[in-house]
C-alpha positions as YAML, in Angstrom:
chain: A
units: angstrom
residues:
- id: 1
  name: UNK
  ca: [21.65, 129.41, 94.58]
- id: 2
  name: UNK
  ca: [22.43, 126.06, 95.62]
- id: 3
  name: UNK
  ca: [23.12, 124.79, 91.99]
- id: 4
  name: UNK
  ca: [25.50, 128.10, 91.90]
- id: 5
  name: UNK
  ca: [27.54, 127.15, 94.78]
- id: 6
  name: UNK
  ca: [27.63, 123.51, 93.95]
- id: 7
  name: UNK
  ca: [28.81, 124.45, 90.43]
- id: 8
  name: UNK
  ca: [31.77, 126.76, 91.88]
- id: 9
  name: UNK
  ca: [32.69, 124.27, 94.48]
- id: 10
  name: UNK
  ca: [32.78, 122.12, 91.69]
- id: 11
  name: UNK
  ca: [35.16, 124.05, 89.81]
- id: 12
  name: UNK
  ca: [37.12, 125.45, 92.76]
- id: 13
  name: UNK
  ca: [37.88, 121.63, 93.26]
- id: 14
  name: UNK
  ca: [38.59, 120.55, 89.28]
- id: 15
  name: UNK
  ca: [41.21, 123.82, 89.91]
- id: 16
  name: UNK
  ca: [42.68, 122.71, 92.56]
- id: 17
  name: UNK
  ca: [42.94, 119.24, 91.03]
- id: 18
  name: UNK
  ca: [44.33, 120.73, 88.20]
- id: 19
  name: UNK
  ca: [47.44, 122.78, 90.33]
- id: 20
  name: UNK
  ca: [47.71, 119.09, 92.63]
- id: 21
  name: UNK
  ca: [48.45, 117.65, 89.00]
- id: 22
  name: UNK
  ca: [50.64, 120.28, 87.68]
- id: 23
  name: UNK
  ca: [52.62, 120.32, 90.81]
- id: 24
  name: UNK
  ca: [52.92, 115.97, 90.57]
- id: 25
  name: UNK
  ca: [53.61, 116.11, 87.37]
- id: 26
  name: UNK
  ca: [56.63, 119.18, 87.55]
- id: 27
  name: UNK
  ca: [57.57, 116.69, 90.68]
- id: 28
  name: UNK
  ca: [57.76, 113.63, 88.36]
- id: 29
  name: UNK
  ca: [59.65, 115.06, 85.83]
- id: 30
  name: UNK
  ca: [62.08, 116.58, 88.30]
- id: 31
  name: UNK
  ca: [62.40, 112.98, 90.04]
- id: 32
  name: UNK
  ca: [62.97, 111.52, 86.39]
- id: 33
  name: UNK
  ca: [65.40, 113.90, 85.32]
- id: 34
  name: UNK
  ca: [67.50, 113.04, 88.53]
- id: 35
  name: UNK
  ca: [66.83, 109.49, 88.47]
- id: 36
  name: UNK
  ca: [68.57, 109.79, 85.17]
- id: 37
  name: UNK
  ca: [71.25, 111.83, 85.99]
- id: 38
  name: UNK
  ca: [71.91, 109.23, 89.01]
- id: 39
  name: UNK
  ca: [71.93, 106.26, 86.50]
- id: 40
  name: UNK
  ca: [74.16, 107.98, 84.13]
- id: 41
  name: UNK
  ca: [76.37, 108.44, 86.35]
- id: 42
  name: UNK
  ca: [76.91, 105.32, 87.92]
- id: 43
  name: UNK
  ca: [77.56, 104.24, 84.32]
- id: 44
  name: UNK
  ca: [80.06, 105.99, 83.94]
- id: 45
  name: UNK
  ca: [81.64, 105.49, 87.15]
- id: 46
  name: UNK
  ca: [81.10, 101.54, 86.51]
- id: 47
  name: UNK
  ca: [82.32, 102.35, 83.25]
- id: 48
  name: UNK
  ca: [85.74, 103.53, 84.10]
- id: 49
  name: UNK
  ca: [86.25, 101.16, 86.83]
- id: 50
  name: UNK
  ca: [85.90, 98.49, 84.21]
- id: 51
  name: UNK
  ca: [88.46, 100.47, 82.25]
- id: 52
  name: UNK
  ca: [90.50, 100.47, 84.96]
- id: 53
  name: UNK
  ca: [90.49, 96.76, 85.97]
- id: 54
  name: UNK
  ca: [90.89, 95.67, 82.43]
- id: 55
  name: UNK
  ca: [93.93, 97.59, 82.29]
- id: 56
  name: UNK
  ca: [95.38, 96.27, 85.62]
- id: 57
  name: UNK
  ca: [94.89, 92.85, 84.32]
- id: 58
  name: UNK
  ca: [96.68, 93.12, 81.07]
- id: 59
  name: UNK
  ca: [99.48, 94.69, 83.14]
- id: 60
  name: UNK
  ca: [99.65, 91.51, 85.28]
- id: 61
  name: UNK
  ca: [98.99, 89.57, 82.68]
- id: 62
  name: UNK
  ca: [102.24, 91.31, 80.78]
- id: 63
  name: UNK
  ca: [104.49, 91.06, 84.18]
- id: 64
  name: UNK
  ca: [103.33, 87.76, 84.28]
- id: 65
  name: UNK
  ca: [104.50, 86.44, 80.63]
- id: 66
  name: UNK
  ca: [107.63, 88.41, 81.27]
- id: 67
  name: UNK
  ca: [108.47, 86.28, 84.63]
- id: 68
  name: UNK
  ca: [107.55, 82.96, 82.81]
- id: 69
  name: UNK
  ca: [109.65, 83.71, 79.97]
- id: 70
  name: UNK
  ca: [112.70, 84.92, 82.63]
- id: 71
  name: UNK
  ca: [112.10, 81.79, 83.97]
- id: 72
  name: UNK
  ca: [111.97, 79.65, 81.25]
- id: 73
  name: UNK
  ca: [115.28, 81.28, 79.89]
- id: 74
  name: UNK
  ca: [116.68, 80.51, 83.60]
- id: 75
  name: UNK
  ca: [115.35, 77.07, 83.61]
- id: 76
  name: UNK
  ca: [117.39, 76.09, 79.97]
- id: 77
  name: UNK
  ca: [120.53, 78.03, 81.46]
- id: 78
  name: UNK
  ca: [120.36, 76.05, 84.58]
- id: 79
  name: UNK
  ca: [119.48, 72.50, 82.55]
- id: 80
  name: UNK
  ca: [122.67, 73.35, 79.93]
- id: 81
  name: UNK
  ca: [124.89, 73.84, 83.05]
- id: 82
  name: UNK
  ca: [123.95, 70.84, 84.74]
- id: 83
  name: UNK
  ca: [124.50, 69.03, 81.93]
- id: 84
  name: UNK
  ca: [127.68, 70.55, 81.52]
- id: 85
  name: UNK
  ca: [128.14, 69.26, 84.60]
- id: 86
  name: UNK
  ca: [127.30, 65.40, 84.23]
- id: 87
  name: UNK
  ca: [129.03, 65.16, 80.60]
- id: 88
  name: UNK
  ca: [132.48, 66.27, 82.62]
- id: 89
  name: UNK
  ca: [134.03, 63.85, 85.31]
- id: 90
  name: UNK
  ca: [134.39, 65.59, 88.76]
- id: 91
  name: UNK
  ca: [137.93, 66.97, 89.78]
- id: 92
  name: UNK
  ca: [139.15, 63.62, 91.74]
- id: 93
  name: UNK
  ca: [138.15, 61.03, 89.18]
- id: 94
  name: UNK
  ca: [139.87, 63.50, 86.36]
- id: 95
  name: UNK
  ca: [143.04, 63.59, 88.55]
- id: 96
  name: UNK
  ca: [143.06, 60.00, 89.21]
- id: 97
  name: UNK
  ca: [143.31, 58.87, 85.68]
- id: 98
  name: UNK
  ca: [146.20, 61.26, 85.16]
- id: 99
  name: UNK
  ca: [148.17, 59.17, 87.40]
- id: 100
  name: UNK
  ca: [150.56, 56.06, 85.77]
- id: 101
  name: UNK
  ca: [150.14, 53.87, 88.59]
- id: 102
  name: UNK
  ca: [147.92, 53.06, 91.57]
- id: 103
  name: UNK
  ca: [147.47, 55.63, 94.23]
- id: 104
  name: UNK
  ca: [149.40, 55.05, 97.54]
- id: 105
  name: UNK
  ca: [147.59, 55.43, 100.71]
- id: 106
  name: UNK
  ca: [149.81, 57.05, 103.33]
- id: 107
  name: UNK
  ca: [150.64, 54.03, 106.50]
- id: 108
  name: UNK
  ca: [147.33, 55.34, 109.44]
- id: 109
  name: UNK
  ca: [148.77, 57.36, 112.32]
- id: 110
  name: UNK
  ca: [149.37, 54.32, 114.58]
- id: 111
  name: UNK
  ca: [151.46, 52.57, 112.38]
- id: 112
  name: UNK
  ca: [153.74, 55.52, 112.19]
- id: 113
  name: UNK
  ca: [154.04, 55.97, 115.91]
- id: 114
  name: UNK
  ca: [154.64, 52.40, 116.63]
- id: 115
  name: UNK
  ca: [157.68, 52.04, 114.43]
- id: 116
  name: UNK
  ca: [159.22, 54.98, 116.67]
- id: 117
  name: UNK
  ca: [161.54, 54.48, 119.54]
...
């Protein structure tokens, strides 16, 4: 009798082994299945938030060229007026070669005054 009830204690154990390894191994695949699931996901999230930046920075990079080239179309503007500017003689030396002869300074205030009774 003893080799009987070593022999089922033997196989009650190698069962229960068996259900311990079913159970870890149903477990396992579970685990797996949402490690997965978990990595596929933060893909895709990582995925579209690369999408996403890349498009932000070609929209910068767009409003960007478009103020340089404003500003370089400013910049010309500004240099042809300035130009414009130094190729002309101001106002006073303009008027002062209209005149025939040499300007006349009006007599200062005190000279005026003195010749007054």
């Amino acid at each position: 009798m003893d080799t009987r009830a070593q022999l089922r204690s033997t196989r009650v154990f190698s069962q229960e082994n068996l259900e311990k390894e079913r159970d870890c191994t149903s477990q396992s695949c579970l685990q797996r299945e949402l490690n997965d699931f978990s990595i596929n996901k933060s893909n895709d999230e990582l995925q579209k938030q690369s999408e996403l930046v890349g498009s932000m920075f070609r929209l910068r990079l767009k409003e960007l060229t478009d103020a340089k080239t404003g500003l370089d179309g400013q910049l010309e503007k500004t240099n042809q007026e300035i130009s414009s500017v130094e190729d002309s003689p101001p106002p006073t030396e303009r008027s002062a070669r209209s005149k025939d002869g040499p300007m006349k300074w009006p007599p200062p205030g005190s000279a005026v005054r003195a010749k007054r009774p």
